[in-house]
MDAnalysis code that builds the backbone (N, CA, C; Angstrom):
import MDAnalysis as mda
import numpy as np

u = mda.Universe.empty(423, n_residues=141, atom_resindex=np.repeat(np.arange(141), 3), trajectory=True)
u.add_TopologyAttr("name", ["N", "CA", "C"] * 141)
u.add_TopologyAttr("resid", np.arange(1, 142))
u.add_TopologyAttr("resname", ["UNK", "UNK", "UNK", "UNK", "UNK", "UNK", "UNK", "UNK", "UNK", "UNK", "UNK", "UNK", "UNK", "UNK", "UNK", "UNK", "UNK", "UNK", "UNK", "UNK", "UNK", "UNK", "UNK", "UNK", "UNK", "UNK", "UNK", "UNK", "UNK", "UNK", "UNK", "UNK", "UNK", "UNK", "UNK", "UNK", "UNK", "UNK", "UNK", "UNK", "UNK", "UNK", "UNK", "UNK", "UNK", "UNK", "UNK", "UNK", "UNK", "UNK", "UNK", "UNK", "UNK", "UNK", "UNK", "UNK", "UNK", "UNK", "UNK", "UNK", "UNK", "UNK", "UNK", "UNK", "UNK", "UNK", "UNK", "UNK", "UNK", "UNK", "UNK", "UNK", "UNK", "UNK", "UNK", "UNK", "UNK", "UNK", "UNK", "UNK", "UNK", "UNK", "UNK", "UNK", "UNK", "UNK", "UNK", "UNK", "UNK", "UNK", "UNK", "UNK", "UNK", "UNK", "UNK", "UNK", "UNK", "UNK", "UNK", "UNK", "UNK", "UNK", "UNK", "UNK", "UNK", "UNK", "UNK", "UNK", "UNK", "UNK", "UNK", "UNK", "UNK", "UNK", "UNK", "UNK", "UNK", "UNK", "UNK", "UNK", "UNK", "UNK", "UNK", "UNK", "UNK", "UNK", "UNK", "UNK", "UNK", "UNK", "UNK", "UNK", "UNK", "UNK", "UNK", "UNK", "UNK", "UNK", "UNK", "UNK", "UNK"])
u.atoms.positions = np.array([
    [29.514, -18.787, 18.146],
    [28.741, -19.192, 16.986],
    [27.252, -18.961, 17.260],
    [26.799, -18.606, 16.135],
    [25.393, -18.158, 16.308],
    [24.369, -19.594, 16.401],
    [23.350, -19.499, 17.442],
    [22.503, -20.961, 17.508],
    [21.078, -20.761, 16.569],
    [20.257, -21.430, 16.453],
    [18.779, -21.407, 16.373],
    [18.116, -20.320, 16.944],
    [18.306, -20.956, 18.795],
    [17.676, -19.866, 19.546],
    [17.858, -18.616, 19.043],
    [18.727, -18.000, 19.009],
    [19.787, -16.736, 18.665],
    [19.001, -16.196, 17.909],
    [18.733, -16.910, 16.617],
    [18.133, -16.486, 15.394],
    [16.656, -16.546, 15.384],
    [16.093, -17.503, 16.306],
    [14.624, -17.459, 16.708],
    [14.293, -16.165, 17.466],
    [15.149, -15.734, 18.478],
    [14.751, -14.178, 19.364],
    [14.664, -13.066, 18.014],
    [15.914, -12.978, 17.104],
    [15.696, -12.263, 16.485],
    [14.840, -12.373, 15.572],
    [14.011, -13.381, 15.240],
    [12.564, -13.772, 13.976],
    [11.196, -13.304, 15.041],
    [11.555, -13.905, 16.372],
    [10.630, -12.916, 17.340],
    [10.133, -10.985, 17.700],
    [11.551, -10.770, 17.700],
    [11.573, -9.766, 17.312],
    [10.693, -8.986, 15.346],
    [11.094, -9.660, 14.499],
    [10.268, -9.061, 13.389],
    [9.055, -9.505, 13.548],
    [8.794, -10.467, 13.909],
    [7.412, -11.037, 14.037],
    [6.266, -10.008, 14.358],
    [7.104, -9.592, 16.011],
    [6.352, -8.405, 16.308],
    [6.167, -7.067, 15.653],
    [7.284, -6.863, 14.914],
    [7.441, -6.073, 13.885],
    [6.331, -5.794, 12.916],
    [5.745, -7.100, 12.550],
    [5.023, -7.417, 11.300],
    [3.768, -7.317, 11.731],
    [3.461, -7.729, 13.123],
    [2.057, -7.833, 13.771],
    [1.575, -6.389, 14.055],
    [2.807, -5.395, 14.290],
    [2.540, -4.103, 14.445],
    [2.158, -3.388, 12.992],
    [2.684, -3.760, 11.864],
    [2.737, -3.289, 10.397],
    [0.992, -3.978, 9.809],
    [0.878, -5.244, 9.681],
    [-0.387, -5.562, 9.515],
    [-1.725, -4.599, 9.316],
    [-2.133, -4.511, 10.436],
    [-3.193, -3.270, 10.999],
    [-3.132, -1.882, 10.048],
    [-1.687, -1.582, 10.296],
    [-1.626, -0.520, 9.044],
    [-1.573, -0.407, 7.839],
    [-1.251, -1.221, 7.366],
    [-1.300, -1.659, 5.990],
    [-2.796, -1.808, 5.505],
    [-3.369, -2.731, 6.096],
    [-5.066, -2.725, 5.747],
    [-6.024, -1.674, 6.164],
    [-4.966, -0.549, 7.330],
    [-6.029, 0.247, 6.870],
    [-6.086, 1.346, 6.064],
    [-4.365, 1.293, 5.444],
    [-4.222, 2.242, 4.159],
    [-5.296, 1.524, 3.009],
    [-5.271, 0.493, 2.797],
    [-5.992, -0.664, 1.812],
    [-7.505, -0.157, 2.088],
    [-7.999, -0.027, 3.536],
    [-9.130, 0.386, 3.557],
    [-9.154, 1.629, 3.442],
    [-8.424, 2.720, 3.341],
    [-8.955, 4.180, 3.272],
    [-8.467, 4.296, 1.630],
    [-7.955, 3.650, 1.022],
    [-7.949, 3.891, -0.761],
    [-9.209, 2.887, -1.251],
    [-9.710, 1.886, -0.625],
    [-10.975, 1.676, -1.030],
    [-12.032, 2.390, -0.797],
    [-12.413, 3.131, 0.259],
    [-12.798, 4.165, 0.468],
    [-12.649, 5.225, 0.027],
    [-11.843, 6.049, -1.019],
    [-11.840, 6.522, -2.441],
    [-10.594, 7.632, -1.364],
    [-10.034, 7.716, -0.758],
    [-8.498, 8.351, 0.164],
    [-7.699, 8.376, -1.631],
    [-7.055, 9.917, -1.676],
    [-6.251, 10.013, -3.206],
    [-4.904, 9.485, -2.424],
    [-4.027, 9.640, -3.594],
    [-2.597, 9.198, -3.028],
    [-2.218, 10.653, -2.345],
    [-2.237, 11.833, -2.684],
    [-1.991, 13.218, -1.664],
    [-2.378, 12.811, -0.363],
    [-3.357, 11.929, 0.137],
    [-4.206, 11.747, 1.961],
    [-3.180, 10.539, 2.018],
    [-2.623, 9.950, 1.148],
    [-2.525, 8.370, 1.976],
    [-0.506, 8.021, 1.634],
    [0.176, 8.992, 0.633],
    [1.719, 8.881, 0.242],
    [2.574, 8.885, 1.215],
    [3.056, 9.825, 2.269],
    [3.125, 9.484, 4.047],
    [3.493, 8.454, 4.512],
    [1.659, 7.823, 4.657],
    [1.973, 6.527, 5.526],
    [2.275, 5.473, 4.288],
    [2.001, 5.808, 3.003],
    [2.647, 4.568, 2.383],
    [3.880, 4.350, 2.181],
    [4.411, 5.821, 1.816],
    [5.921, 5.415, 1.602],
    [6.274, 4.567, 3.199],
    [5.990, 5.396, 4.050],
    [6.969, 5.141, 5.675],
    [6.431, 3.239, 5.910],
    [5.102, 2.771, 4.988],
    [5.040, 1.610, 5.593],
    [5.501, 0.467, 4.354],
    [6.000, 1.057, 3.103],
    [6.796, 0.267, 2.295],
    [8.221, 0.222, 2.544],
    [8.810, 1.497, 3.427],
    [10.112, 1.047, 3.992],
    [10.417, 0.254, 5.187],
    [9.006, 0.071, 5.819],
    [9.032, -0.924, 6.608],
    [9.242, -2.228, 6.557],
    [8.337, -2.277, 4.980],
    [8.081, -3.766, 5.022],
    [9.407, -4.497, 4.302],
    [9.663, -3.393, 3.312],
    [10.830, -3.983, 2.765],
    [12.379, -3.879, 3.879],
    [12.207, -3.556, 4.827],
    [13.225, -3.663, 5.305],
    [12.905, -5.145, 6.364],
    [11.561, -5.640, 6.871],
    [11.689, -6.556, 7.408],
    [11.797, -7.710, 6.549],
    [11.570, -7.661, 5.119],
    [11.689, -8.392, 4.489],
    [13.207, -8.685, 4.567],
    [14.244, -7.755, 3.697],
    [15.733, -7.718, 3.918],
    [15.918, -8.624, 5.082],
    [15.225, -8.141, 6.399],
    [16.074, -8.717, 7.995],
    [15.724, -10.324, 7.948],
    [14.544, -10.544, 7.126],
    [14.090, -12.255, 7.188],
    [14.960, -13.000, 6.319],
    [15.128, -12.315, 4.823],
    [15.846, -13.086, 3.929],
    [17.319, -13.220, 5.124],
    [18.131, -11.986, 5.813],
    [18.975, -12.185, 6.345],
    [19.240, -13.514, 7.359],
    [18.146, -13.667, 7.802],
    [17.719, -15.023, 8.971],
    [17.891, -16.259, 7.899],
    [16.978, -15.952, 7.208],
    [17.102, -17.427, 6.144],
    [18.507, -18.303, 5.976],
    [19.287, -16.830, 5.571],
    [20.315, -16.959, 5.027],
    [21.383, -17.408, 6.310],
    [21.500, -17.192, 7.836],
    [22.015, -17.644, 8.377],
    [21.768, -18.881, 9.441],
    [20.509, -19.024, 9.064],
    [20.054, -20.254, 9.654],
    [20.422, -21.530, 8.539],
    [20.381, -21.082, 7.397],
    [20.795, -22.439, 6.709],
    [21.991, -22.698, 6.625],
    [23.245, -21.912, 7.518],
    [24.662, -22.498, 7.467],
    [24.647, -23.208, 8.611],
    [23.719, -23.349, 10.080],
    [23.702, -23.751, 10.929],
    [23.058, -25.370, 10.539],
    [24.074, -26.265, 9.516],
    [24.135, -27.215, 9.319],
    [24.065, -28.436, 11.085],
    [23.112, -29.556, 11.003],
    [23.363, -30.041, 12.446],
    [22.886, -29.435, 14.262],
    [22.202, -28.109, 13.793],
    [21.489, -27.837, 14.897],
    [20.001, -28.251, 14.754],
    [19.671, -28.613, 16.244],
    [18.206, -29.276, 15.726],
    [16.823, -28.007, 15.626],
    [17.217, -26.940, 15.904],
    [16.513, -26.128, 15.708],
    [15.637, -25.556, 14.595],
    [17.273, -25.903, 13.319],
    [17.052, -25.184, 12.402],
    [15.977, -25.368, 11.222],
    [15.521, -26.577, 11.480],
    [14.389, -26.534, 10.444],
    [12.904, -26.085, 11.292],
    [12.673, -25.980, 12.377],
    [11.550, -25.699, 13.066],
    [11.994, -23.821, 12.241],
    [12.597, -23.362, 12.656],
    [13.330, -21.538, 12.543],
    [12.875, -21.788, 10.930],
    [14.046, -22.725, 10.165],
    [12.844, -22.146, 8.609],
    [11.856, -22.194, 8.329],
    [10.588, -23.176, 8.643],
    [9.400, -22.832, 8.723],
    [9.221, -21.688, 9.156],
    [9.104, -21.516, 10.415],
    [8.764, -20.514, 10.510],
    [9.004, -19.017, 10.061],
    [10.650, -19.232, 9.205],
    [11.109, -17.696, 8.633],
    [9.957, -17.872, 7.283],
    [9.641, -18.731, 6.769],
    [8.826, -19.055, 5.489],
    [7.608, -18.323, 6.006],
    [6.626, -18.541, 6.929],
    [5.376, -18.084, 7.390],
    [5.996, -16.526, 7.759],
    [6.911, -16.289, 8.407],
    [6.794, -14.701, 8.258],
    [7.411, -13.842, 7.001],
    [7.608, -14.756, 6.083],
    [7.920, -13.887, 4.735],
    [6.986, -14.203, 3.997],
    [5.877, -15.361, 3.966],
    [4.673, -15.347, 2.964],
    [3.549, -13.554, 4.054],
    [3.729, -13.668, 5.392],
    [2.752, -12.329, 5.808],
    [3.244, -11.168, 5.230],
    [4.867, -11.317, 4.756],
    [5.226, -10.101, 4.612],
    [5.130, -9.535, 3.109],
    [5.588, -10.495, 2.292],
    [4.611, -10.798, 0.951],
    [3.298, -10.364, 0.841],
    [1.941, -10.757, 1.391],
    [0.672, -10.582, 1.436],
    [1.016, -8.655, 1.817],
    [1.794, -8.383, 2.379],
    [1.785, -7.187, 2.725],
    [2.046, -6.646, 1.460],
    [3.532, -6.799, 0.872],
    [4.015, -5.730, -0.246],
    [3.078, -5.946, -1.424],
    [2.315, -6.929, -1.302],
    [1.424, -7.518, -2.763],
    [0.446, -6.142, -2.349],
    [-0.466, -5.734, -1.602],
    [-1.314, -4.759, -0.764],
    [-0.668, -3.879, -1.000],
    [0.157, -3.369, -0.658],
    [0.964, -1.739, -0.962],
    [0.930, -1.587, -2.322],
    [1.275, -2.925, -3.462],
    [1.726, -2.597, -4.486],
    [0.252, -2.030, -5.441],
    [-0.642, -3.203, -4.725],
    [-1.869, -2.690, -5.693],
    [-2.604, -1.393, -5.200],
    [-2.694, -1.324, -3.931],
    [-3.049, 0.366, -3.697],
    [-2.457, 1.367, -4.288],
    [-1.276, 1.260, -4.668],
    [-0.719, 2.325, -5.323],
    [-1.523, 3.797, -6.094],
    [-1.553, 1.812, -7.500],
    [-2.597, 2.368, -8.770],
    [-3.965, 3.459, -8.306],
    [-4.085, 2.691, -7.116],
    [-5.771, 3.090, -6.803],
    [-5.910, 4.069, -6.590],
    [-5.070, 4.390, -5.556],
    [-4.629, 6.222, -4.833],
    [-4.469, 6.963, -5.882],
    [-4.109, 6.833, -6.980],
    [-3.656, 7.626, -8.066],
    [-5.272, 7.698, -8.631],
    [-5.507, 6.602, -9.261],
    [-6.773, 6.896, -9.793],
    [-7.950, 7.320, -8.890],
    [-7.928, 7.324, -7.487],
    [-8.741, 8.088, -7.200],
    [-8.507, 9.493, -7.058],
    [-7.128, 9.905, -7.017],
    [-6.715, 11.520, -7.573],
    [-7.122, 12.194, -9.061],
    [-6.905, 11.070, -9.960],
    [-7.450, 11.983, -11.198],
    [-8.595, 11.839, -10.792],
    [-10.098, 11.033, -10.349],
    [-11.151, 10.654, -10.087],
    [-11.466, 12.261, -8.998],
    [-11.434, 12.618, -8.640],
    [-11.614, 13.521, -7.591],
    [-10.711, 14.706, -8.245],
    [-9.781, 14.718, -9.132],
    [-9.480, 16.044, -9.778],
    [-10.545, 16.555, -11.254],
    [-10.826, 14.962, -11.757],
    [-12.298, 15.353, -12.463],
    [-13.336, 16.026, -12.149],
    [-13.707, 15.352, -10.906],
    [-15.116, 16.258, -10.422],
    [-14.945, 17.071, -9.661],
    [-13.613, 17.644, -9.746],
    [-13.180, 19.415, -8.594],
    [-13.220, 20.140, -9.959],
    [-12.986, 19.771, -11.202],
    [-13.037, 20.779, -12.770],
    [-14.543, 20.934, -12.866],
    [-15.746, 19.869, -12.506],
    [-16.848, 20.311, -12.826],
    [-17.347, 22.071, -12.793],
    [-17.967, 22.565, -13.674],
    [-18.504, 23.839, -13.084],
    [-19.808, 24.057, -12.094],
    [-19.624, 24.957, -11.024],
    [-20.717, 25.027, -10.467],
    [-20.796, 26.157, -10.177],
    [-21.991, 26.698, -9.552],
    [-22.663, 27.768, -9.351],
    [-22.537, 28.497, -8.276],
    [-23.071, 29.737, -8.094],
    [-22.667, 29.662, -6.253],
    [-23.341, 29.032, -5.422],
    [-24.490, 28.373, -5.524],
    [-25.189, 27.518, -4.752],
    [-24.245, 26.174, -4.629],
    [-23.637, 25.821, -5.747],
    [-22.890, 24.308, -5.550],
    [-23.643, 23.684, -6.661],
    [-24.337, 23.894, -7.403],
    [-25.069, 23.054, -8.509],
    [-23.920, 22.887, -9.685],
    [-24.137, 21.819, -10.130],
    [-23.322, 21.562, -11.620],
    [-24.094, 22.578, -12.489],
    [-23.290, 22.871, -13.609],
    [-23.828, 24.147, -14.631],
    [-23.037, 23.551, -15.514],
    [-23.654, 23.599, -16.561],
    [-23.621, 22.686, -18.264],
    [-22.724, 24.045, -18.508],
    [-21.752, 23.617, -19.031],
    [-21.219, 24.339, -20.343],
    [-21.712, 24.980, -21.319],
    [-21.592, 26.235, -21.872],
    [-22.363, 27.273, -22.831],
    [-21.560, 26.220, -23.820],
    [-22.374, 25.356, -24.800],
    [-21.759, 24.935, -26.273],
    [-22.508, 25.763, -27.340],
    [-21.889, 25.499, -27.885],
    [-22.772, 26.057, -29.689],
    [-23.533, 24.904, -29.989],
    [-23.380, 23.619, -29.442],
    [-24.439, 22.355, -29.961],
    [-25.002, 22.409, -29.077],
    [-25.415, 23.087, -28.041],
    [-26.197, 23.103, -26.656],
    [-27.036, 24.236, -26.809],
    [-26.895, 25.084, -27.692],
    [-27.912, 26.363, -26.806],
    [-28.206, 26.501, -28.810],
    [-29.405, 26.755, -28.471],
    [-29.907, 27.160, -29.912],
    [-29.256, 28.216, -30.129],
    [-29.343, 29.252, -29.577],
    [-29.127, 30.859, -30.129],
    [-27.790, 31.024, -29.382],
    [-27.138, 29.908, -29.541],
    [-25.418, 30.041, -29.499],
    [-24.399, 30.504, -30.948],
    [-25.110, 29.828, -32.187],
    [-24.938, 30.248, -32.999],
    [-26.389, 31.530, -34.067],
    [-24.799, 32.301, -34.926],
    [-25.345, 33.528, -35.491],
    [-27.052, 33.110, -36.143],
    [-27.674, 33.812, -36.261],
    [-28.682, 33.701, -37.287],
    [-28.575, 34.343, -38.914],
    [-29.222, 33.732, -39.893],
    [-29.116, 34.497, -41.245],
    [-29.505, 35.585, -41.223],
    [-29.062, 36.692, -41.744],
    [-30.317, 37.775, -41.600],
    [-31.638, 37.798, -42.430],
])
């Protein structure tokens, strides 16, 4: 029969899991605040949303077998603590979820100003309009 301990090595185990995931996560968060499109940053996001959701899965799994361990004295110290590593892991997928948007909008944001026209020097150059240039349109004779 499975104990506390048992289930505490293995919450040890994600723990470290999560302490390793952390770091990366904020610094995808920091390189899409830093204007990173989703093309620089899709990679490490997908590979660190299958992370998280899979340590998530392995915690709900703990939850779920620590609360049949009715009468061990362990087991409420182990759910606290499965609670504190599924609110970090939470704070995580909440972070992935809103970077998403961002990465994207900084792709159209940076596919806008790659359409600008420029020159061969690199200068922006206005568009030839007909409401821009006097002698864009015909004259009467």
């Amino acid at each position: 029969m499975t104990t506390s301990q048992q289930l505490n090595q293995a919450r040890l185990s994600l723990q470290l899991q999560i302490n390793q995931q952390i770091p990366i996560v904020d610094k995808l968060a920091a390189d899409v605040a830093s204007g990173s499109t989703w093309n620089d940053i899709s990679t490490r996001w997908d590979t660190s949303n299958v992370t998280v959701n899979n340590l998530e899965n392995s915690l709900i799994n703990l939850q779920v077998q620590n609360s049949g361990l009715q009468g061990d004295p362990g087991r409420l110290r182990l759910a606290e603590q499965l609670v504190v590593n599924r609110d970090q892991v939470d704070s995580m997928q909440a972070k992935l979820s809103a970077m998403q948007p961002a990465a994207f909008s900084n792709l159209n944001a940076a596919s806008a100003a790659a359409a600008i026209s420029r020159d061969s020097a690199g200068a922006e150059v206005l568009s030839a309009q007909a409401g821009n240039l006097q002698d864009a349109l015909p004259s009467t004779p």
